[in-house]
N, C-alpha and C positions, 0 to 999 in steps of 0.2 A: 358452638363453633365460633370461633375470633370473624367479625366480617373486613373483610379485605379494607385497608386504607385507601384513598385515591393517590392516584400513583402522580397528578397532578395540583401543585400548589400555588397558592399565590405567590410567596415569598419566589419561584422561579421566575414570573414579570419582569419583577425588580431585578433581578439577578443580571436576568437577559439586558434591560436597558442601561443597566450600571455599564456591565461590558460592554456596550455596543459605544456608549459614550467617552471608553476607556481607550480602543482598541481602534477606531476609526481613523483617528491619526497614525496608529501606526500600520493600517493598511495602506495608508496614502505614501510616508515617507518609506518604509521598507520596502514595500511590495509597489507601489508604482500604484493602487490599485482603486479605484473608487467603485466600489460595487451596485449595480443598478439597484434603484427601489423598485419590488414588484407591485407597482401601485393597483393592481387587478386584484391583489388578495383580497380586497374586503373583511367580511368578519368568517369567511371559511376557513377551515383547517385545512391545509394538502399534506400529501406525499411526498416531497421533496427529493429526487433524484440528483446525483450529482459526480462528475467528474472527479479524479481524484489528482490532482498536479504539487500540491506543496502543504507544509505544515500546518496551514491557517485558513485554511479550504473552507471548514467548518463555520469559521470568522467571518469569511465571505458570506458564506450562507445566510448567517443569522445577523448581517447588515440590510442584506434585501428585502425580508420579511420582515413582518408585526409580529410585536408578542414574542412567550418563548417557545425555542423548538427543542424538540428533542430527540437526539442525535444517536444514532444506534453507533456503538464504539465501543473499540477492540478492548479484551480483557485485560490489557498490559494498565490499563490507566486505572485501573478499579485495585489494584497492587500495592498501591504507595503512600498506605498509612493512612497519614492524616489529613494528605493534599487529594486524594480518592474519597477520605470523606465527606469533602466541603466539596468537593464535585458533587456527590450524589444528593448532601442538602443542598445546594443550591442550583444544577439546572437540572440534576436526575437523568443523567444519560443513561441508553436503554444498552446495557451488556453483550456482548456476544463473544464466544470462544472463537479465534479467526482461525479460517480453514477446515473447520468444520461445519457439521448442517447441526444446527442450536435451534431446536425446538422452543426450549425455554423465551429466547429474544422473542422468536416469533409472535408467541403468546402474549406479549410484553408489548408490541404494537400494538396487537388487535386490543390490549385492553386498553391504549393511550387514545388509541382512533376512539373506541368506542366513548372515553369521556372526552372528546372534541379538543386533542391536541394534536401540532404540529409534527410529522418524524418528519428528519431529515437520514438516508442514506446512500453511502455511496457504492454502488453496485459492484467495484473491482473488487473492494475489499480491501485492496492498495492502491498506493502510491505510485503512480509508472513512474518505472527505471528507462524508459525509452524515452519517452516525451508523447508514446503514443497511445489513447486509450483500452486498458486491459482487459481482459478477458473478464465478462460479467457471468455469472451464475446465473440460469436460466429462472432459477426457482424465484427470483423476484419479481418475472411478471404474473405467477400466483398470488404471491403474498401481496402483489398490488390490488390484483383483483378482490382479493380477500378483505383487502381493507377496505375497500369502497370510497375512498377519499381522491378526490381529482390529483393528476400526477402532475407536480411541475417540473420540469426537464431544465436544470440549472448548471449553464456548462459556463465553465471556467478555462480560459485562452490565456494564453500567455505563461503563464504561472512555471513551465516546465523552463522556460526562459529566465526566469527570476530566480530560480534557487529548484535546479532541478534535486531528486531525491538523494544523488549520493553525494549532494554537495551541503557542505556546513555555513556559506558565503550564500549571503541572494547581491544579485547583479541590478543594475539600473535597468530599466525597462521598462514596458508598459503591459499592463492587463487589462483584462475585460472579463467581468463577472457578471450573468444576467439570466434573466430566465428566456427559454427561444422558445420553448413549446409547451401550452399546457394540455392534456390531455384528460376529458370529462367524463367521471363513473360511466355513464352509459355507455360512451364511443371504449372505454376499455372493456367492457363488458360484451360488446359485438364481436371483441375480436377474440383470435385462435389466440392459447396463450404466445406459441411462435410467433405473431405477425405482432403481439404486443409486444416482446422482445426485442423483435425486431426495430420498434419503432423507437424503442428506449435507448438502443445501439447508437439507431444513425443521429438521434438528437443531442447524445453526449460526444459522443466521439472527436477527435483531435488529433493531428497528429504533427505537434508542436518539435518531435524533431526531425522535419521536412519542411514547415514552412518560415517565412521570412521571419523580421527582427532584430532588432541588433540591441544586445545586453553585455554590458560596461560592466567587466572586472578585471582585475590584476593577478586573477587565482582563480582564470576561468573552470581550470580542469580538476582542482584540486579533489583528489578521492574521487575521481571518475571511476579507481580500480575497485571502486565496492560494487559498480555494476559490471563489470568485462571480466573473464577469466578467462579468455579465447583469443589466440595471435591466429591471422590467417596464414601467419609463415610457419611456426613453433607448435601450433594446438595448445592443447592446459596451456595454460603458463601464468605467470603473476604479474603484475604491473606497479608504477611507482610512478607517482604525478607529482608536479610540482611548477605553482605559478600555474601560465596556460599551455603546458605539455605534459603528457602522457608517454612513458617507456616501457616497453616489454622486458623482464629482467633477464631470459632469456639471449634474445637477435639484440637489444639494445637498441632496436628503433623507436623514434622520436615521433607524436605525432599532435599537434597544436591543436586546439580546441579554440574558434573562434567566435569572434562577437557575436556573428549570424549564424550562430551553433554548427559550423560546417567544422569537418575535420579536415588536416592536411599533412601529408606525412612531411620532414624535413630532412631533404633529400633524396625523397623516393615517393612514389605514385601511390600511395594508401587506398585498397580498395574500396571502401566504403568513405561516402559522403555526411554520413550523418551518424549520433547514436544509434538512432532507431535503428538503419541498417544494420551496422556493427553486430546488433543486440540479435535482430532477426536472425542473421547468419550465425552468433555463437546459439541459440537456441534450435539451430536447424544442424547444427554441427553436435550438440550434445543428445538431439530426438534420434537419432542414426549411429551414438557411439556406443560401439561391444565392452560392454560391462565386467563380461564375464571375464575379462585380462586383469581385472580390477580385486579380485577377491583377496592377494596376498599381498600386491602392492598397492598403497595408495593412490588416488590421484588428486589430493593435498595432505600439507601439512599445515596445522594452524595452532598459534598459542590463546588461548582465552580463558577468562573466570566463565566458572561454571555455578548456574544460582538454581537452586530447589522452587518452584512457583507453587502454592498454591491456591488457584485462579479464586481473581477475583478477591482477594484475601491479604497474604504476603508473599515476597519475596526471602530467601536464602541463600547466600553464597557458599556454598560446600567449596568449591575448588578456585585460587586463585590460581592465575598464571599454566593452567594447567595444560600439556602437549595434548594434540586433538588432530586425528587424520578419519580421513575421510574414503571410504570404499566402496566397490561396486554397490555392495550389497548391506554394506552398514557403516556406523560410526563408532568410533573408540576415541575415550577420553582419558587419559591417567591421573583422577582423581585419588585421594585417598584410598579410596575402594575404588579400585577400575572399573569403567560402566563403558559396556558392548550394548549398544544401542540397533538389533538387526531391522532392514529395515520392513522385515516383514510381521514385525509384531510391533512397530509406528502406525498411528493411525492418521498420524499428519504435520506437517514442518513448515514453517511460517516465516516468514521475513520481516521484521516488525520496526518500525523505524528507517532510520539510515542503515546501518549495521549491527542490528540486534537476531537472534533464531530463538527460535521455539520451537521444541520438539516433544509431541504428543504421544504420549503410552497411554495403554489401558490404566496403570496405575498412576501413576507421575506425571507431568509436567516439566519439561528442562528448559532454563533459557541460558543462550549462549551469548557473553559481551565479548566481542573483540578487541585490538588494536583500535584507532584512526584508519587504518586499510582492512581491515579484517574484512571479506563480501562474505556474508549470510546467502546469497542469493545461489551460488553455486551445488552452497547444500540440500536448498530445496528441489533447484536444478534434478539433480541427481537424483534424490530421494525421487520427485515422481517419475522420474526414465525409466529406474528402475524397477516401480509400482509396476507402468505400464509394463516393462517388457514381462514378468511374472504374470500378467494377466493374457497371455500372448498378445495384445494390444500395441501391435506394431507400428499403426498410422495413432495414438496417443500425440495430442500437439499440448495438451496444459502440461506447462510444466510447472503451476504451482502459485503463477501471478496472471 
């Protein structure tokens, strides 16, 4: 029997200090951000916990630490040929299927722990579309426990300011990267998994679109409509930004997006002050919407390439430009061969990027690229309301991020 390779290398060292020497300045000049050194690390390995706010999070991360870390991430990046394989020789990120429970990853820790290396992850899974920290999977204060490696609790401020997720543009501003909590195998060990969770929660948590700031663009709002598909005047409806305003295509109301991330409607009283609100209430407006009006008409229409995945591997593009709506109860694509996507034989729908979907079969894998406006997020939206209402699970609040 072949004995297993070690899944750590020297060549990843180098790797990590190359990058860290590469990319530092451009933490400073893009992001605003000097990331604290965790000078406490000494020669231990941790569990790196962390917030999820902007594209370079991970960068953050492995500015503050020694040595190299290795970073559990989404299976989109393992896709892409030849730049996925110099990723995995050189820093060996640890895989996971997002939106799913991946056994596999798991296993892939406890063997990284056991030869005394670094994981970094980030418990949402995503990137908040609010500004405010998302819903974590409980099952990670297992696997912490499991690992037996002291947790450092490494929150990231500011960052939804700088280039929140549905924006292409990052803004002048200031960040703070550091670690605020470490928490020691044995004191995780005392506790109930819940009250570990618990403390994982309140030590990441953030809720960047409520507090202060002010972040300097000319194209504040630009692709705001990859996160909102909800008018409190209209319901569904679609949106068009441009510069630092947002329009419903609907009512054709106008509403600014400013420095201090406040919304304001122009010429009329916008109810909500922030995304985050905004976001609450479309998510509290789609947890309570009757579905079942939805089975023969949609409630979108959307144009996008449609590509074959398979994970971990490569990418296929079957359908360009292809017409694509979206229903109570399923998805229909008019690809070459039309594919009805029900969503009771999905096992999961992902939001990956700014506006990228994935959608999970027993068999297949689909990902969805849209427009510059196209929101992915709608459809995962839906997809778990749906889940839930099937399951009579009425009080259901995940809807998916």
């Amino acid at each position: 029997m072949k004995k297993e390779q070690k899944w750590i290398k020297k060549r990843h060292a180098f790797a990590t200090e190359l990058a860290r020497f590469v990319l530092t300045p451009v933490a400073r000049c893009k992001y605003g951000a000097a990331p604290e050194r965790f000078k406490e690390q000494g020669d231990r390995a941790y569990l790196i916990l962390y917030n999820h706010q902007t594209p370079f999070d991970q960068f953050f991360v492995g500015m503050s630490f020694q040595g190299p870390v290795y970073y559990m991430a989404t299976e989109d990046i393992f896709s892409k040929g030849v730049v996925s394989a110099l990723l995995r020789f050189l820093v060996a990120p640890i895989p996971i299927v997002k939106s799913t429970s991946d056994l596999k990853a798991v296993k892939t820790c406890i063997r990284v722990a056991r030869e005394g290396g670094t994981i970094a992850i980030a418990p949402e899974g995503n990137r908040t579309y609010s500004g405010k920290t998302e819903y974590m999977n409980p099952a990670i204060a297992g696997l912490a426990k499991k690992l037996g490696l002291p947790i450092a609790l490494y929150r990231i401020e500011g960052g939804y300011g700088v280039q929140p997720r549905w924006s292409d543009k990052t803004r002048k501003g200031a960040m703070r990267c550091y670690v605020s909590r470490v928490i020691e195998p044995d004191e995780a060990a005392a506790m109930t998994n819940d009250a570990l969770m618990a403390e994982i929660r309140n030590g990441l948590y953030v809720n960047e679109g409520e507090t202060g700031g002010i972040y300097r663009s000319k194209r504040r709002a630009e692709y705001l409509e990859r996160a909102v598909y909800w008018c409190p005047y209209c319901g569904l409806s679609t949106f068009e930004s441009s510069g630092n305003e947002i329009a419903c295509t609907r009512c054709k109301r106008r509403i600014v997006y400013g420095e201090d991330k406040r919304l304001t409607g122009v010429g009329f009283d916008f109810p909500f002050g922030s995304v985050a609100a905004w976001y609450d209430a479309q998510s509290a407006y789609v947890g309570g919407l009757d579905l079942s009006g939805y089975a023969d008409k949609p409630l979108f229409r959307d144009v996008a390439d449609l590509y074959d995945v398979v994970l971990q591997k490569r990418k296929k593009r079957i359908a360009k430009g292809a017409a694509m709506r979206l229903y109570g109860d399923r998805i229909e694509i008019d690809a070459d061969e039309p594919l009805v996507l029900p969503f009771a034989q999905m096992h999961a729908a992902a939001a990956l990027g700014r506006n990228r979907l994935n959608l999970f079969t027993p068999e297949r894998t689909y990902q969805i690229r849209g427009g510059k406006r196209f929101n992915a997020l709608k459809y995962v939206n839906i997809y778990y309301h749906s889940k839930h209402m099937n399951r009579g699970d009425t009080d259901g609040q995940f809807l998916g991020l």
